[in-house]
C-alpha positions as a LaTeX table, in Angstrom:
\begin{tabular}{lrrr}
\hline
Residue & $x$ (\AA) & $y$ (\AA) & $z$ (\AA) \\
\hline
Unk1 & $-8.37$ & 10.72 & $-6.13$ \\
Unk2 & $-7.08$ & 11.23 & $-2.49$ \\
Unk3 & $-3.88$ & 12.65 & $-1.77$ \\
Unk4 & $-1.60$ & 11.94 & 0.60 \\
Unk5 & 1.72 & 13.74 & 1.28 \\
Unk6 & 4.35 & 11.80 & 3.66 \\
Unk7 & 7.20 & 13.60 & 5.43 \\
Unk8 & 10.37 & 12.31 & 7.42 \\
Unk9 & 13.21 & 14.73 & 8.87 \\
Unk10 & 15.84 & 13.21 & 6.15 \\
Unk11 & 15.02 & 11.51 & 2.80 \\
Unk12 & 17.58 & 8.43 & 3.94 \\
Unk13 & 14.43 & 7.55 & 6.26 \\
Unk14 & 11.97 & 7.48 & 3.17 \\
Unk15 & 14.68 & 5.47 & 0.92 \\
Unk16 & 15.04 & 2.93 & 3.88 \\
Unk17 & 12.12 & 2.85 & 6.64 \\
Unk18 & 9.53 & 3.47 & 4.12 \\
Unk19 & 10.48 & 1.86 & 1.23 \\
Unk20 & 7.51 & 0.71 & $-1.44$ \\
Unk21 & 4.99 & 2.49 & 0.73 \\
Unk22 & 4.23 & 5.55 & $-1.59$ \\
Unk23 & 4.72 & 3.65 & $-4.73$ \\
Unk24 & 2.22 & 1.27 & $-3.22$ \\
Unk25 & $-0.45$ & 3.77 & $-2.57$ \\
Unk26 & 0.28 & 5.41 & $-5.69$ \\
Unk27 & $-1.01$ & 2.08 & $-7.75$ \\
Unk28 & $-4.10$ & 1.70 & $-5.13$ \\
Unk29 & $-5.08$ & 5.14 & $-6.51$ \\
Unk30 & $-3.80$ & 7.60 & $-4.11$ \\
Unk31 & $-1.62$ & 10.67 & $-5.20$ \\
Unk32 & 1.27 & 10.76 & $-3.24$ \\
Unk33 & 4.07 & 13.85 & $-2.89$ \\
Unk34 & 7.37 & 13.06 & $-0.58$ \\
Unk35 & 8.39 & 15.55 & 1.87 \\
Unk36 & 11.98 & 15.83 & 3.37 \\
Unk37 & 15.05 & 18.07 & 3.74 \\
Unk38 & 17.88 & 17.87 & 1.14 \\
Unk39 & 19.78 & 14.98 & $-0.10$ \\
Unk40 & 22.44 & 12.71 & $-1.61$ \\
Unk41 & 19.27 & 10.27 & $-1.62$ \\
Unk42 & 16.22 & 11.64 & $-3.47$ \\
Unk43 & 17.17 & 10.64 & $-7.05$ \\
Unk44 & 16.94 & 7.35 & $-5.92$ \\
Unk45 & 13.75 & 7.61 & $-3.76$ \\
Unk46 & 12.00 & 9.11 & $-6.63$ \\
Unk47 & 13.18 & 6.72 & $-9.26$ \\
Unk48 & 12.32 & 3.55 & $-6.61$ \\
Unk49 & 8.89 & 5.21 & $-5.61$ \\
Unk50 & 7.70 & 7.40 & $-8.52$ \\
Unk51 & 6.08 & 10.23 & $-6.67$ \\
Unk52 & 6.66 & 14.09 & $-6.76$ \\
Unk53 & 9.01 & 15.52 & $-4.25$ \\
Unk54 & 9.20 & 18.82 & $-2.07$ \\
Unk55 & 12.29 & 19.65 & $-0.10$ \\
Unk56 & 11.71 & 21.53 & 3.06 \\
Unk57 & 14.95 & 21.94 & 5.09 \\
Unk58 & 14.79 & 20.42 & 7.79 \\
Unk59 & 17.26 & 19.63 & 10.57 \\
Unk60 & 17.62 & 17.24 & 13.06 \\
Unk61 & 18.69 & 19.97 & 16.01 \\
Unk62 & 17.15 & 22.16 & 17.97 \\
Unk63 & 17.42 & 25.51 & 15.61 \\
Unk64 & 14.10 & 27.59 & 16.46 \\
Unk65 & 14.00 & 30.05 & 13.34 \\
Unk66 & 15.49 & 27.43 & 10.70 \\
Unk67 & 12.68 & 25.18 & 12.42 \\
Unk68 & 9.94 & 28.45 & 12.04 \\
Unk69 & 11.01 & 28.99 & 8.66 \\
Unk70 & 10.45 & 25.25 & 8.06 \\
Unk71 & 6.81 & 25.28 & 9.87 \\
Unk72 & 5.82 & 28.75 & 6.99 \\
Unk73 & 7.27 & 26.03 & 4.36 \\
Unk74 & 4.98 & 23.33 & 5.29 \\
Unk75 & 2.11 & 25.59 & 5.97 \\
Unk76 & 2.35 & 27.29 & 2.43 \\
Unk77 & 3.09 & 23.40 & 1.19 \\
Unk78 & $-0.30$ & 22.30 & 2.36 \\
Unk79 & $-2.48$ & 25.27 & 1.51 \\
Unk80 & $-1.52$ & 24.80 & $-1.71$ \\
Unk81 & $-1.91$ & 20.67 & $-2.61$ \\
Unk82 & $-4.91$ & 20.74 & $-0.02$ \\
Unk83 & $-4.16$ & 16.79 & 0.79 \\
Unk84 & $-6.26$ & 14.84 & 2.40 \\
Unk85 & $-4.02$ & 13.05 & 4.61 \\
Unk86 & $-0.51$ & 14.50 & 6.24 \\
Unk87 & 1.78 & 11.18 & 7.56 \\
Unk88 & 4.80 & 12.24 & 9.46 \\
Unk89 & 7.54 & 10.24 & 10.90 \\
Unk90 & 10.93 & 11.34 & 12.63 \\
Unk91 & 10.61 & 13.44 & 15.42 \\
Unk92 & 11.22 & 17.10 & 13.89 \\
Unk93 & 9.58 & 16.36 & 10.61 \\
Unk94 & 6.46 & 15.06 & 12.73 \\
Unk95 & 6.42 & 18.37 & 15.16 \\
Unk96 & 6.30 & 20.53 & 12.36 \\
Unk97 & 4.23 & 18.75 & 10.10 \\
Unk98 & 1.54 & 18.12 & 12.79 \\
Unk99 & 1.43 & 22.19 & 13.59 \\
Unk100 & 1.23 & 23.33 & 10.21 \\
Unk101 & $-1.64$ & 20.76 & 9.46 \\
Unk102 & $-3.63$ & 21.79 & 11.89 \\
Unk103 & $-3.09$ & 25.78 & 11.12 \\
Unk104 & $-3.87$ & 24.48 & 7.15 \\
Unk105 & $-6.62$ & 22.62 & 8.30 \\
Unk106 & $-5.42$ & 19.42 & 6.68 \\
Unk107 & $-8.47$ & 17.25 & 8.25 \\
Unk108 & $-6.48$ & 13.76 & 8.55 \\
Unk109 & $-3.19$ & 14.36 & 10.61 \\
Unk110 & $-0.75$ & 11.00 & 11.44 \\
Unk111 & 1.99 & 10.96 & 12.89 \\
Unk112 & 3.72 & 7.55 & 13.00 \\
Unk113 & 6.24 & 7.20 & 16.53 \\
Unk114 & 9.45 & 4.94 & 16.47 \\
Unk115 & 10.71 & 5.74 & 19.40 \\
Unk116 & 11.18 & 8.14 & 22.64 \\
Unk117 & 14.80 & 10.28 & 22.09 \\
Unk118 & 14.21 & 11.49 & 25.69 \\
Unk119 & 14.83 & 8.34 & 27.62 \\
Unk120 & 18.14 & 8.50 & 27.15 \\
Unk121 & 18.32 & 12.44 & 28.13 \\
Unk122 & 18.67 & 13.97 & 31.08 \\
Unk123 & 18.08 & 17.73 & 32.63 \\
Unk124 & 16.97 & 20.68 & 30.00 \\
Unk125 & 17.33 & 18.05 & 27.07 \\
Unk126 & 15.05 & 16.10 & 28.81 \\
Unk127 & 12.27 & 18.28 & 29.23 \\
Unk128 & 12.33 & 19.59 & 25.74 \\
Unk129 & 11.72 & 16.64 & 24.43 \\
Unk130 & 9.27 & 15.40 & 25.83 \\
Unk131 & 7.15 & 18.92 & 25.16 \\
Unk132 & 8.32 & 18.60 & 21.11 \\
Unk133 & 6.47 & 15.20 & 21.53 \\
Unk134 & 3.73 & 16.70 & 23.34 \\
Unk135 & 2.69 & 19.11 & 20.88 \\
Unk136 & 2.94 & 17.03 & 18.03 \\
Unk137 & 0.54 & 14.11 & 19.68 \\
Unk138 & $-2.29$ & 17.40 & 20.75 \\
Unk139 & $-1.81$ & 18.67 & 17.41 \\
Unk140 & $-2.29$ & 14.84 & 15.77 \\
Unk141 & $-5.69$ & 13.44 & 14.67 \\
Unk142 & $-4.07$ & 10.02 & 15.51 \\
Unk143 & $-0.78$ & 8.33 & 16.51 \\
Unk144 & 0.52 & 5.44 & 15.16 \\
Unk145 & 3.22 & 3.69 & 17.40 \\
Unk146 & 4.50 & 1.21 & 15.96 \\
Unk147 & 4.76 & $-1.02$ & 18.71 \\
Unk148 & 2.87 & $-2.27$ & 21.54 \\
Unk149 & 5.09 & $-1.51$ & 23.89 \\
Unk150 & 5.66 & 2.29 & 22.68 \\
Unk151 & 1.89 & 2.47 & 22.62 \\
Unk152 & 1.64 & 1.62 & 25.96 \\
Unk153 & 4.29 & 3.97 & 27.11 \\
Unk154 & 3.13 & 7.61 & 25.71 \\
Unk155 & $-0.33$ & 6.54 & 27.91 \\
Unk156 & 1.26 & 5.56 & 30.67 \\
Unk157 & 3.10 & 8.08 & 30.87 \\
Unk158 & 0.35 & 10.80 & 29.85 \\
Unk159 & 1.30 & 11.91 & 26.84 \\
Unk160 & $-1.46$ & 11.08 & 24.80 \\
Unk161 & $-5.09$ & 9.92 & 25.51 \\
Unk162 & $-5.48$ & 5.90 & 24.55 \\
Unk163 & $-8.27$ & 6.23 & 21.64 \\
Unk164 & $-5.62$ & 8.29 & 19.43 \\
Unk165 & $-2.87$ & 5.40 & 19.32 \\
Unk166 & $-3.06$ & 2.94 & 17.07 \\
Unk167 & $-0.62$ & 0.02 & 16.41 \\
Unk168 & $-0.97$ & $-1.22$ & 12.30 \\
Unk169 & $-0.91$ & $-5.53$ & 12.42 \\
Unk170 & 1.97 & $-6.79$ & 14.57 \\
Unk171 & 3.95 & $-3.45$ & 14.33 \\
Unk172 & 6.66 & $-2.14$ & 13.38 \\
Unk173 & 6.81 & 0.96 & 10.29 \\
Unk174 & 7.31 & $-1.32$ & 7.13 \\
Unk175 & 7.31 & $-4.50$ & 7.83 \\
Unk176 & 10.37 & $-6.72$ & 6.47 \\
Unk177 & 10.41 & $-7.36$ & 2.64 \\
Unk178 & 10.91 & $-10.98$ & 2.78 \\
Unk179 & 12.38 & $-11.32$ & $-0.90$ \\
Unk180 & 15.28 & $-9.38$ & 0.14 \\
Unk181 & 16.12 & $-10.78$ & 2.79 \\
Unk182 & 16.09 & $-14.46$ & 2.08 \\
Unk183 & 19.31 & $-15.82$ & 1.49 \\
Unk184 & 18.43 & $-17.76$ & $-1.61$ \\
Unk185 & 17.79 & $-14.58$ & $-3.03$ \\
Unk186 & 21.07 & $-12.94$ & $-2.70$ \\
Unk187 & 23.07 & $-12.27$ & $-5.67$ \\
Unk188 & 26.49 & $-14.29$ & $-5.40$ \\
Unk189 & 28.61 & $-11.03$ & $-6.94$ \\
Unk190 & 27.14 & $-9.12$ & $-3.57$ \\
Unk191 & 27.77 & $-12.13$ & $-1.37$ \\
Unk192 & 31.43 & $-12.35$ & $-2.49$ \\
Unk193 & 32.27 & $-8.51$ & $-2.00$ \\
Unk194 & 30.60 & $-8.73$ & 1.53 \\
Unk195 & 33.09 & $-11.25$ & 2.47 \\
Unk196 & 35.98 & $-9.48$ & 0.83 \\
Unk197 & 34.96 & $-6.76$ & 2.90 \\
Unk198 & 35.35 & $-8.57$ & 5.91 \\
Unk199 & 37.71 & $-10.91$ & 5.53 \\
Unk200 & 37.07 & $-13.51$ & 7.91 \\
Unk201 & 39.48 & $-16.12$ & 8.94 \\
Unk202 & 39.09 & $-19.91$ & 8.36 \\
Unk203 & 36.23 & $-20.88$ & 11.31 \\
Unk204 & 36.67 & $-17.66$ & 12.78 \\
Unk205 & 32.89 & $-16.21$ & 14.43 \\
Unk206 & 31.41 & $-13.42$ & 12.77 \\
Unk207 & 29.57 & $-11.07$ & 14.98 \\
Unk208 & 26.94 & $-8.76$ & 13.42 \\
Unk209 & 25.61 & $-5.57$ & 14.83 \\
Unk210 & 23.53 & $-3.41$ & 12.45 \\
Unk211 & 22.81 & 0.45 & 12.68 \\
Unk212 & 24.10 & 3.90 & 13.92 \\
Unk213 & 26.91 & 3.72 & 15.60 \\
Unk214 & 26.28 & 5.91 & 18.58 \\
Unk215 & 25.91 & 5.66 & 22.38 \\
Unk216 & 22.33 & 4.72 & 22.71 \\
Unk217 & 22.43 & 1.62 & 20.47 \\
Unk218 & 24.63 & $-0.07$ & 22.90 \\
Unk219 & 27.41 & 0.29 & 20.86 \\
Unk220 & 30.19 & 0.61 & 23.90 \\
Unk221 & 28.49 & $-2.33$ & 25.75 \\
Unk222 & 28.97 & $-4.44$ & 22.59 \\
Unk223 & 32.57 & $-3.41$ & 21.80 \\
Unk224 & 33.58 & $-3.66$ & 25.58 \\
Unk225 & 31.57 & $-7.19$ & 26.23 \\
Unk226 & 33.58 & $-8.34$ & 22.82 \\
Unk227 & 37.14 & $-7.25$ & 23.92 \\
Unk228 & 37.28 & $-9.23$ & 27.48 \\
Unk229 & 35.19 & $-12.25$ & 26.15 \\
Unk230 & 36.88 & $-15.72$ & 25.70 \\
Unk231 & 36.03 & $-15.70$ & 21.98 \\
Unk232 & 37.65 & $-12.58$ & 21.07 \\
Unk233 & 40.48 & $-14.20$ & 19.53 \\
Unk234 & 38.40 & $-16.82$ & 17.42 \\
Unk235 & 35.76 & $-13.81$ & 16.32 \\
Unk236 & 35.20 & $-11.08$ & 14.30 \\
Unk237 & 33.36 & $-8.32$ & 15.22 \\
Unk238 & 31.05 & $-6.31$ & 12.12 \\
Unk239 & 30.07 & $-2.73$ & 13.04 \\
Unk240 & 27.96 & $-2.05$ & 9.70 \\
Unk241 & 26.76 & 1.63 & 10.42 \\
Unk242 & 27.88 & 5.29 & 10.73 \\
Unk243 & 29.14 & 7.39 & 13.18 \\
Unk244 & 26.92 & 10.26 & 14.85 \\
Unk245 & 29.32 & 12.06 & 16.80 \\
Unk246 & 27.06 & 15.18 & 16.82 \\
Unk247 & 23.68 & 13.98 & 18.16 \\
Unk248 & 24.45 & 10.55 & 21.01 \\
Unk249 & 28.01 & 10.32 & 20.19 \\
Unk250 & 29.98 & 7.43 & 21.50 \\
Unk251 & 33.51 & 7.91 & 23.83 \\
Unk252 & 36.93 & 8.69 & 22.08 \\
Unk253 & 37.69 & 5.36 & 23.72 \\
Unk254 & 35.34 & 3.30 & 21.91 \\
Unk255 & 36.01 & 4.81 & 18.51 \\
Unk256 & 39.75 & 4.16 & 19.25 \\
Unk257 & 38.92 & 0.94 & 19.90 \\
Unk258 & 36.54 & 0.39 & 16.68 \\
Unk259 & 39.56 & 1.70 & 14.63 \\
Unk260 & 42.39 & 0.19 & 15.69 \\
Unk261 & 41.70 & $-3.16$ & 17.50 \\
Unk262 & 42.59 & $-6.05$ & 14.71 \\
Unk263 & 39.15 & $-8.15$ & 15.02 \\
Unk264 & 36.86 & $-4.81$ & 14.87 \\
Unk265 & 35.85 & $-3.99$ & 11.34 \\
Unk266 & 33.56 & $-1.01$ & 10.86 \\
Unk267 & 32.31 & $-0.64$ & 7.24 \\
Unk268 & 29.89 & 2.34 & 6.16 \\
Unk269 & 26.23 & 1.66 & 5.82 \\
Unk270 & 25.43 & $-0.66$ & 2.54 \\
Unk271 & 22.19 & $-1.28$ & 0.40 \\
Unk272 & 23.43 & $-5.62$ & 0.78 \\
Unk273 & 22.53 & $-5.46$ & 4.61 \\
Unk274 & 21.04 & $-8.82$ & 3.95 \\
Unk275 & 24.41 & $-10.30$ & 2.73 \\
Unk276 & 26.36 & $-9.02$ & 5.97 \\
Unk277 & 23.30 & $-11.09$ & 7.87 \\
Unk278 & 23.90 & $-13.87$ & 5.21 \\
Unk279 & 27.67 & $-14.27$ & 6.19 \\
Unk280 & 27.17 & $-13.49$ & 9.94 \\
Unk281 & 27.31 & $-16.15$ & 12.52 \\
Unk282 & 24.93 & $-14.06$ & 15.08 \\
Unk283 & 23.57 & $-10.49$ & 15.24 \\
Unk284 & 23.45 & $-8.49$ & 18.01 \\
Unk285 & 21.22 & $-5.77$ & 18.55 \\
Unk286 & 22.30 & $-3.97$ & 22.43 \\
Unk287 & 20.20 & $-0.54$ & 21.79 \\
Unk288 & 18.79 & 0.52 & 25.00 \\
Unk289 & 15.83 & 2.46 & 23.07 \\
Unk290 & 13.71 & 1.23 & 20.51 \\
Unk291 & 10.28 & 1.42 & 18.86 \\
Unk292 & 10.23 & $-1.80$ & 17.03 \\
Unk293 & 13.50 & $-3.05$ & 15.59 \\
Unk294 & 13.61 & $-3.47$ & 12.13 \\
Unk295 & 17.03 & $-4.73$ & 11.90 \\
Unk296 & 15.77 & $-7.96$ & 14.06 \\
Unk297 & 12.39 & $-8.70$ & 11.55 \\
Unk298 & 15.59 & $-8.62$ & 8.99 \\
Unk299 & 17.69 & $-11.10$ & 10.46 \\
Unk300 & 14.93 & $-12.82$ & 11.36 \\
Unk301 & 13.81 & $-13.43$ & 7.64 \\
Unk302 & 17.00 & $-14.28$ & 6.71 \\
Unk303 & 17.73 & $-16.84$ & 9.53 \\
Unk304 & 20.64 & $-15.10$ & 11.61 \\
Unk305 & 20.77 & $-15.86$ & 15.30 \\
Unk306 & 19.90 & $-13.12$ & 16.86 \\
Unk307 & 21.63 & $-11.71$ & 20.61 \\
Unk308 & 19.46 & $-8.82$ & 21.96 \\
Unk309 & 18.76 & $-6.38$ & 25.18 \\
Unk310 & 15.57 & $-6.72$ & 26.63 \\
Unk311 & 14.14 & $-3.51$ & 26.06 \\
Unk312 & 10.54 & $-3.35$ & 25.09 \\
Unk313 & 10.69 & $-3.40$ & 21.18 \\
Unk314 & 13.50 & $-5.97$ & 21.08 \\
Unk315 & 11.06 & $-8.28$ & 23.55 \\
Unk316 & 8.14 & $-8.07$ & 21.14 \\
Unk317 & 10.34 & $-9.97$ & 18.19 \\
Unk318 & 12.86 & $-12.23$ & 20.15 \\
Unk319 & 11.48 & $-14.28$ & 23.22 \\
Unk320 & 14.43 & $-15.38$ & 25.26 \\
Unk321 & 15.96 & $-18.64$ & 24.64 \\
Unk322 & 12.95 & $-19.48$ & 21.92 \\
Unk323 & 13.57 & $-17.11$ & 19.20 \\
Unk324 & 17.12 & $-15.54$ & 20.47 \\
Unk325 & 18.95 & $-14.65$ & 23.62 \\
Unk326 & 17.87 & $-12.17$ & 25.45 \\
Unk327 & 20.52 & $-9.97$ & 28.13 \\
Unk328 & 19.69 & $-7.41$ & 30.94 \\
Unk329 & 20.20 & $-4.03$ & 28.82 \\
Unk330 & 23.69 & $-2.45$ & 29.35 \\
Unk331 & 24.90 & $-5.52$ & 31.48 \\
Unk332 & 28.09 & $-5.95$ & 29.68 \\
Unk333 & 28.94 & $-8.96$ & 31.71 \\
Unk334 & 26.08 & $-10.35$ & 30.57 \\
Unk335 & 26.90 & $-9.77$ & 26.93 \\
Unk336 & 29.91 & $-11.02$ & 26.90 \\
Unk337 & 28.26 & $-14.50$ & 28.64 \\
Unk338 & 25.83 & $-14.24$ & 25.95 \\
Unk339 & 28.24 & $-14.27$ & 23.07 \\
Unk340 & 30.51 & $-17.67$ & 24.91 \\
Unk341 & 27.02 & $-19.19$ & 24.85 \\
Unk342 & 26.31 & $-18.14$ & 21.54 \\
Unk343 & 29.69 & $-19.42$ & 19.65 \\
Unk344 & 29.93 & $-22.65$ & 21.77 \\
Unk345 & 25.95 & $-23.41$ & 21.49 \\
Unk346 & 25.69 & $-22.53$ & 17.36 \\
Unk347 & 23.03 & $-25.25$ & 16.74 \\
Unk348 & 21.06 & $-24.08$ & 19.76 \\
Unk349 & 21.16 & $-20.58$ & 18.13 \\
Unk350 & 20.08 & $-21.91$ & 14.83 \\
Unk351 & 17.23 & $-23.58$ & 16.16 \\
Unk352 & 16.45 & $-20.12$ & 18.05 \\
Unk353 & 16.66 & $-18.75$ & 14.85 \\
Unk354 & 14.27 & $-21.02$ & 12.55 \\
Unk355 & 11.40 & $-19.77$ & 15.19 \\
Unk356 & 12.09 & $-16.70$ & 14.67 \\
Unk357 & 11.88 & $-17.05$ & 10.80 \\
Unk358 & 8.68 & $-18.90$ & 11.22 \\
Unk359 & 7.15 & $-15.99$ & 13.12 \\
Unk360 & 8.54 & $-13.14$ & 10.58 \\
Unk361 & 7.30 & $-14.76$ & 8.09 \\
Unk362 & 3.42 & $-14.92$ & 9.32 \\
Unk363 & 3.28 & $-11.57$ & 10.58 \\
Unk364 & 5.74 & $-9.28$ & 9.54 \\
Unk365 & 5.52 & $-9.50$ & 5.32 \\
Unk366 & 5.63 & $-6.21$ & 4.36 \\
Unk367 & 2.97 & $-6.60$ & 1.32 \\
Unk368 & 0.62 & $-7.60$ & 4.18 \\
Unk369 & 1.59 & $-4.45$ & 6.62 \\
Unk370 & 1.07 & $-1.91$ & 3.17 \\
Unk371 & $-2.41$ & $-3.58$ & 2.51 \\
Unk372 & $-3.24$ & $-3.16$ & 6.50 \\
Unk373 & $-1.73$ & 0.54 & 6.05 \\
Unk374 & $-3.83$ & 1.32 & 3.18 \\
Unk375 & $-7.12$ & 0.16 & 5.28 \\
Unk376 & $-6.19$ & 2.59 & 7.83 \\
Unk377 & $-6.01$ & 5.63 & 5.08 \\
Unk378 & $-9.08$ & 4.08 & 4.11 \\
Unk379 & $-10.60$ & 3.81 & 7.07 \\
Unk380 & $-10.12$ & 7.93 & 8.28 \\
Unk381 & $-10.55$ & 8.85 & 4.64 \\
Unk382 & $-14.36$ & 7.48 & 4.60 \\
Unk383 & $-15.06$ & 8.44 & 8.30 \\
Unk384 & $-13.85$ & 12.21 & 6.80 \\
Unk385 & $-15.97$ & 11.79 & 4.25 \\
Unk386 & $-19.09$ & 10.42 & 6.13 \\
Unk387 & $-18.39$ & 13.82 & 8.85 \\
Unk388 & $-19.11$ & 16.41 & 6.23 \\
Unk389 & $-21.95$ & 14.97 & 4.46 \\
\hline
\end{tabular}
């Protein structure tokens, strides 16, 4: 039996960006442990996935001996459940976990990549970023991106020689689990405290956005574009995430604004994501960074107009003015003329949106991605095999 051992920074990533993945491996025959720092979310991960856990503790700064103490961990971790494959994702967890495979001599090392933190740093930050990522791509057997784009990038930019990236089907890390989000699914209890939540007016236009609530998610753009549009007083405006104020954190300003301006509701992250998308009359998704979006394959599935910047990930879901609408990133002018178009054109949108559904639905199914993921362990597990005969 192979064994596999998958790592992210924080075990929130596991419960939500990998969900099903280890539980599906585990009934193809692979043993599987979970690897992540401490938290309010392993009993659940275990329960939902069924796999043995190891807590290493991580954390998602810059703090070299906590982050040497966590490399011994991992080392010590891997010399002693010898696995056959090490799968990393998150940018610390993957660092470390990439190092200490290679000094355990763990022969299958992947690191999956969601994303580039340094493009939105500048200076020192900058710089030591873009070495973390260097050393964990050298010290990688392969690299999955998980989007075209992102592939394309980390060559482009040398950080990686082309034969080590991969991309797995379309993209993205997981795929979108299309019984979840389809909105005949959806339990009418859920539906009913969503709204409650909320509280929208009669015909007033609910605005979605989805995610962190931080600076580099576009979350000033979309809070400034909303407060001088002409629909501000016939909308609602949904901020389902948390804040970050330690790591990209947004302006005083704009978290004055999100707490105090009437037609701004900010509600803490949920497990019924697909009922806020269910309820909404348009998402909007104004990150200027991105792998491969998974909160657009969501509304996507579920048939919610979707309102996005046109940075590389967002442009390899929504194609502008077929799928969605599509704005110069950080153009808040823009935005704004994108929502008017949005809330006056709502059959337009809906039409945008049934392409989009048709598309999700053929490529992004996440029992297809797992089976296409499990060909890839496969695939490096035999050529392993083959090497040391």
């Amino acid at each position: 039996m192979p064994k596999l051992i998958r790592i992210t920074t924080v075990p929130l990533s596991l419960k939500l960006l990998l969900r099903g993945q280890m539980k599906f491996m585990r009934s193809a025959g692979w043993e599987v442990v979970m690897v992540s720092s401490e938290g309010k979310e392993w009993e659940q991960v275990q329960k939902q996935e069924g796999c043995n856990v190891e807590v290493i503790p991580f954390t998602r700064q810059v703090t070299p001996l906590q982050d040497l103490r966590c490399l011994w961990e991992l080392y010590k971790l891997f010399k002693r459940e010898r696995p056959d494959i090490v799968h990393s994702h998150t940018p610390k967890a993957g660092l470390l976990a990439m190092v200490a495979g290679f000094l355990a001599k763990v022969p299958i090392r992947i690191h999956t990549l969601a994303g580039l933190p340094f493009q939105v740093l500048t200076g020192n930050r900058r710089k030591i970023m873009i070495w973390m990522e260097k050393i964990t791509f050298r010290f990688a057997t392969e690299v999955w991106a998980n989007a075209a784009s992102l592939k394309d990038q980390i060559v482009l930019d040398g950080l990686v020689p082309g034969e080590k990236v991969r991309v797995i089907g379309h993209g993205s890390s997981n795929g979108v689990d299309l019984e979840v989000f389809d909105r005949y699914n959806l339990k009418e209890n859920n539906l009913v405290a969503a709204t409650m939540r909320i509280v929208p007016g009669e015909n007033e236009f609910v605005i979605l956005a989805v995610g962190r609530l931080v600076k580099d998610k576009g979350i000033e753009d979309l809070v400034e574009a909303f407060l001088v549009s002409k629909i501000v007083n016939k909308s609602k405006l949904v901020l389902l995430g948390s804040f970050e104020q330690d790591l990209n954190p947004l302006s005083r300003q704009t978290i004055n604004r999100i707490n105090d301006h009437p037609r701004i509701v900010h509600l803490e992250w949920t497990d019924h994501v697909a009922c806020y998308m269910a309820i909404a009359d348009i998402l909007i998704h104004p990150s200027h960074r991105e792998g491969f979006p998974n909160v657009l394959l969501e509304a996507g599935a579920i048939c919610c107009p979707i309102i996005c910047s046109d940075i590389p990930g967002n442009l390899e879901v929504v194609t502008h003015k077929k799928t969605g609408l599509v704005y110069p990133v950080r153009n808040v002018q823009a935005l704004k003329e994108a929502m008017e178009f949005a809330y006056v054109k709502r059959l337009e949108m809906l039409a945008f949106a049934e392409n989009l559904n048709r598309e999700v639905t053929e490529k992004y199914d996440r029992k297809l991605f797992q089976q296409q993921l499990l060909q890839e362990y496969y695939r490096l597990w035999d050529k392993e095999i083959n090497r040391n005969v």
